[in-house]
N, C-alpha and C positions, 0 to 999 in steps of 0.2 A: 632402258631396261625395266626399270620401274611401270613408267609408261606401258609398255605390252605388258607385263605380269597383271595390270589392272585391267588391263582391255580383255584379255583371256579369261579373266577371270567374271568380269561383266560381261558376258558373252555365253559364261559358264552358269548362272543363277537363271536366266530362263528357259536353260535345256531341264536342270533340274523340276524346274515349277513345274515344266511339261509331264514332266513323269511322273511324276504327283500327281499331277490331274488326271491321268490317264489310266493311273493304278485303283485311283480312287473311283470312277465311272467304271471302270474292268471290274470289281470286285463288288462291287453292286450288282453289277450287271447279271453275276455269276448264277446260276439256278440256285434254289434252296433260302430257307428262312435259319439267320442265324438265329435266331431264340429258340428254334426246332432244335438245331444240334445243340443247343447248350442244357434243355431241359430233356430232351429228347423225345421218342413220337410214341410213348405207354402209356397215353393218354391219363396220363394221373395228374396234369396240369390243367388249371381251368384256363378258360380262353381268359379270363379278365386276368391270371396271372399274369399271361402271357405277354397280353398288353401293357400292361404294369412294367414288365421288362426291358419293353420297347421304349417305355416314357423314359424309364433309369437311363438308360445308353443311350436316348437321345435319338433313336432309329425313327421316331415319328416324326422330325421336322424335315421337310424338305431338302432335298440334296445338297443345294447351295448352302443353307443353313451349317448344314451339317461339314461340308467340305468348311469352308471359312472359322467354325467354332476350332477344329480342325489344327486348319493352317495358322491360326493365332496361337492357340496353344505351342504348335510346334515352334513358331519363331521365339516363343520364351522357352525354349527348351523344354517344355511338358510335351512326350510322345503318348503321352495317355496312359491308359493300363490293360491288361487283359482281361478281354468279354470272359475268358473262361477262368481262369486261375485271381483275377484280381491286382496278380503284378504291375507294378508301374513298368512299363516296355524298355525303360532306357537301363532298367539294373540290369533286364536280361539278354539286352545287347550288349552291353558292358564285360559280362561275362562270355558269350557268344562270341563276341566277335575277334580276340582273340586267336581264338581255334581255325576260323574263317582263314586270318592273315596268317598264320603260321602256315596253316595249307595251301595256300597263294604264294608265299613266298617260297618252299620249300619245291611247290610244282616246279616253281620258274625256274631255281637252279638246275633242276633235275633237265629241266628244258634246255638250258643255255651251257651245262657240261657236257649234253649228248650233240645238239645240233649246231655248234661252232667249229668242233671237228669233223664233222661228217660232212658241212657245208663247204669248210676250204678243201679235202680231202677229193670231195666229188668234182669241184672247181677243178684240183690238180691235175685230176685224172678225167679229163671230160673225155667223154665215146669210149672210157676204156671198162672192164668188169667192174670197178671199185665205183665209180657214177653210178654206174643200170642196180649195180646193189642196193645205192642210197639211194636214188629215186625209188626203187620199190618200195623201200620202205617208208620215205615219206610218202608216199600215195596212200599206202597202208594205214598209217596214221591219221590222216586226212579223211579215210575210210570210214573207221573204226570207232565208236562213238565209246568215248572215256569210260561212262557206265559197265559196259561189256566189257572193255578189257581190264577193266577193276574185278568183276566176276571171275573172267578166266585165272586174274593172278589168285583170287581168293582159292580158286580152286587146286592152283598148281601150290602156290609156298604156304597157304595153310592148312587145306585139307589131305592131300599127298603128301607134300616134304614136313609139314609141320613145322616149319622154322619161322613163321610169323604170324602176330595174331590176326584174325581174320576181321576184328572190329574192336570197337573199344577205343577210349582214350584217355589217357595217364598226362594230367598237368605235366609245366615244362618244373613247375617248382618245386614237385614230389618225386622225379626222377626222369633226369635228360634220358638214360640210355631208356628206360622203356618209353619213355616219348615219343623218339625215335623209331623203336621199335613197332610202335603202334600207327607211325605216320609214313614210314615207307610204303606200302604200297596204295594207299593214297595220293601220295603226292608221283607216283612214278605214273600212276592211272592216268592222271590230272597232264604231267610234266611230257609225256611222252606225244601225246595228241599234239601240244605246244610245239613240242619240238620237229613233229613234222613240217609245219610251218615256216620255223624258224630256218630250218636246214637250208630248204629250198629259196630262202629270200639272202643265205649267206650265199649260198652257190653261185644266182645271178651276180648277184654284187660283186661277190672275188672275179669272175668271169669279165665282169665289164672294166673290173678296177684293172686288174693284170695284162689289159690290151692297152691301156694308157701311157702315154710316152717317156712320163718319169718315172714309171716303170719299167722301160725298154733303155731307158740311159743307167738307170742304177745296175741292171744286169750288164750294160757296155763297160760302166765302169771297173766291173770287174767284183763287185760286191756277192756274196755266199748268199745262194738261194733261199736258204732258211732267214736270211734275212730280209731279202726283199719280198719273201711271203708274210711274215710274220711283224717285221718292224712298219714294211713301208706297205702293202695291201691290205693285212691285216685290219688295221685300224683303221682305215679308209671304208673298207666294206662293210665294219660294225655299224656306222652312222645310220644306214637303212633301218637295223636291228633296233635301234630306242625308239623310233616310230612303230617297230612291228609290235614292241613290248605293250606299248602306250594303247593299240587297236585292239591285241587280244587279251590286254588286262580284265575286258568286260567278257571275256571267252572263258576264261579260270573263271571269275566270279559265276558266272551263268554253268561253269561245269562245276563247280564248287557246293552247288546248290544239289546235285543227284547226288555227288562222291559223296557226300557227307550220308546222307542216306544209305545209301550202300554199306559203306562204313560205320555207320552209327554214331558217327562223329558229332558233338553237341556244339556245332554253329549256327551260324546267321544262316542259312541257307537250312538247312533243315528246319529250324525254329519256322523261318518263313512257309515250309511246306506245310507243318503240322497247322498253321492257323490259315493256310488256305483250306484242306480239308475240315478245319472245325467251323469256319467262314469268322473268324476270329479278325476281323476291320483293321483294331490299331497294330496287332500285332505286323500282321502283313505292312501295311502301309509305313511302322517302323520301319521293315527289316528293308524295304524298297529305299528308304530314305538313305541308309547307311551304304547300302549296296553302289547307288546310283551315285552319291557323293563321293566315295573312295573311288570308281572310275572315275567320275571325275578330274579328285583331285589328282589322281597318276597320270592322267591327257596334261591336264595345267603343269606339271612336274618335266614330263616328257616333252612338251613344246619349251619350257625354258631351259632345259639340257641342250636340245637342239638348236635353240637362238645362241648359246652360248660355241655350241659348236661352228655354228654357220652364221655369223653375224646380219650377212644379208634378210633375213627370216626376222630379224628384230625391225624391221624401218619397211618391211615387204606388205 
C-alpha cells in the first residue's frame, strides 16, 4: 500500500512540473506588455521608467532565467508577490482558497444528493417515463454551461423572488446561516452541471450491477427489493462514482473559476482571472500551482480509496 501511494504520487510531480511549464510559456506568450497595464498607456511614463520596471521584476532576463529563478523560489515556498498590489501571493491564496473549497465542496454535495437518486431511480425504471425524464435532464445538464445557469438562477431567486442574494460573500466565521445563504446558488450552478454526469454514470452501473447473478440469487432468496437495491446494488454501482469524483474534480475547479466571477466570490479562480487581465505573472502562475495540485492531490486520494476498495488495482 505504501508502495503505490509513492508510485502515484512520483508519477504525480511531473504532471505538475508540466503545468508550470506550460502556464509559464502561455502567459508570456499572451499579447500585451505587463508594465503597460501596471503603469498604463497616458503616456506620463518615460520609456527609461519603464525599463527600470522591467529590471525590478526581473522581465529582462531571458525566459529560462526567469522560469528557474521562478521555480526555485517556489520549492522554498516563496510564490513571489504581486506585479501590481505588492502582495506576497501565498497570503492571498491563503485567504482565497478557502472560498475556492468551500465552493467545490458544497457543488459536489449538491451534485451527489441530486444524482444518486435520479441515477438508481432511472436504472429502476428503464424505457419507462421516469428514465426519458432523467435522461432529459442530464443531457440538459451536460448542455448547459454552469455560467448561464448561474445567471438564470440569479435572475429567477434574486431578482424576481428576492429570496437570495445574487453575489457577495459572508465568512463561515461571521455567520453559517448567511454563508449559506450566499453560497447556494453558487454551488447549485456549479453542483448541477456535476450532477448530470454523475446521474448518467449511476444509471449504467445500477443497470449492469442488477443483471449480475447475486443479484438474481438474493431476489431468489426471497430478500425485500429495497434491499437488494439499496444494500446489495447500491454500493456496488457507487465504486464507478469515486473515479467519476476524482475526473471531474478538475471540472468544479475549471467551473469554479467563472462561478466565482459571476458571483463575486473572492477566490482562487477569480483572483486568478483578475491577474490574467492585469498580465500579473506570479499571481497567475500561484493560483495554477494551487489549482493543479489540489486536483491532483484528489486523483492521489481517489486512486487509494479505490485500491482500498478493489485490492487488485494495488499490485495492477
Amino acid at each position: 500500500m505504501i508502495f503505490y501511494f509513492l508510485r502515484q504520487l512520483f508519477l504525480a510531480i511531473p504532471a505538475l512540473f508540466g503545468v508550470l511549464i506550460i502556464t509559464f510559456l502561455l502567459m508570456r506568450a499572451v499579447p500585451g506588455d505587463v508594465v503597460t497595464q501596471l503603469v498604463g498607456i497616458d503616456g506620463n511614463v518615460s520609456a527609461e521608467r519603464m525599463e527600470e520596471m522591467r529590471r525590478m521584476f526581473g522581465l529582462d532576463l531571458p525566459l529560462y532565467e526567469q522560469f528557474g529563478q521562478w521555480i526555485g523560489a517556489a520549492l522554498q515556498g516563496d510564490l513571489g508577490s504581486s506585479l501590481r498590489t505588492g502582495r506576497p501571493i501565498l497570503l492571498d491564496l491563503a485567504m482565497r482558497f478557502p472560498v475556492t473549497l468551500e465552493l467545490t465542496i458544497l457543488s459536489l454535495m449538491v451534485a451527489l444528493i441530486i444524482a444518486i437518486p435520479l441515477g438508481v431511480i432511472a436504472a429502476l425504471y428503464r424505457g419507462k417515463l421516469a428514465d426519458s425524464i432523467i435522461s432529459i435532464f442530464a443531457l440538459l445538464g451536460l448542455s448547459i454551461p454552469g455560467f448561464f445557469l448561474g445567471i438564470l438562477l440569479i435572475l429567477l431567486f434574486s431578482l424576481k423572488l428576492n429570496v437570495l442574494p445574487p453575489a457577495g460573500y459572508i465568512p463561515l466565521q461571521e455567520s453559517l446561516a448567511q454563508n449559506l445563504r450566499h453560497m447556494i446558488l453558487p454551488a447549485v450552478s456549479l453542483g448541477l452541471v456535476l450532477a448530470a454526469a454523475i446521474t448518467r454514470i449511476v444509471r449504467s452501473s445500477m443497470l449492469e450491477i442488477l443483471g449480475r447473478d447475486y443479484i438474481r440469487t438474493a431476489r431468489a432468496k426471497g430478500l425485500a427489493e429495497r434491499s437488494v437495491t439499496y444494500r446489495h446494488a447500491l454500493r456496488n454501482a457507487l465504486i464507478p462514482v469515486i473515479t467519476v469524483i476524482g475526473l471531474q474534480f478538475g471540472s468544479l475547479l475549471g467551473g469554479a473559476i467563472i462561478i466565482e466571477q459571476v458571483f463575486s466570490l473572492p477566490g482562487v479562480g477569480r483572483f486568478a482571472l483578475e491577474g490574467i487581465n492585469l498580465r500579473d505573472y506570479p499571481v497567475v502562475q500561484g493560483a495554477v500551482i494551487v489549482i493543479a495540485a489540489s486536483f491532483i492531490l484528489v486523483n492521489l486520494l481517489v486512486d487509494l480509496v479505490y485500491s482500498l476498495i478493489d485490492p487488485r488495482i494495488r499490485y495492477g
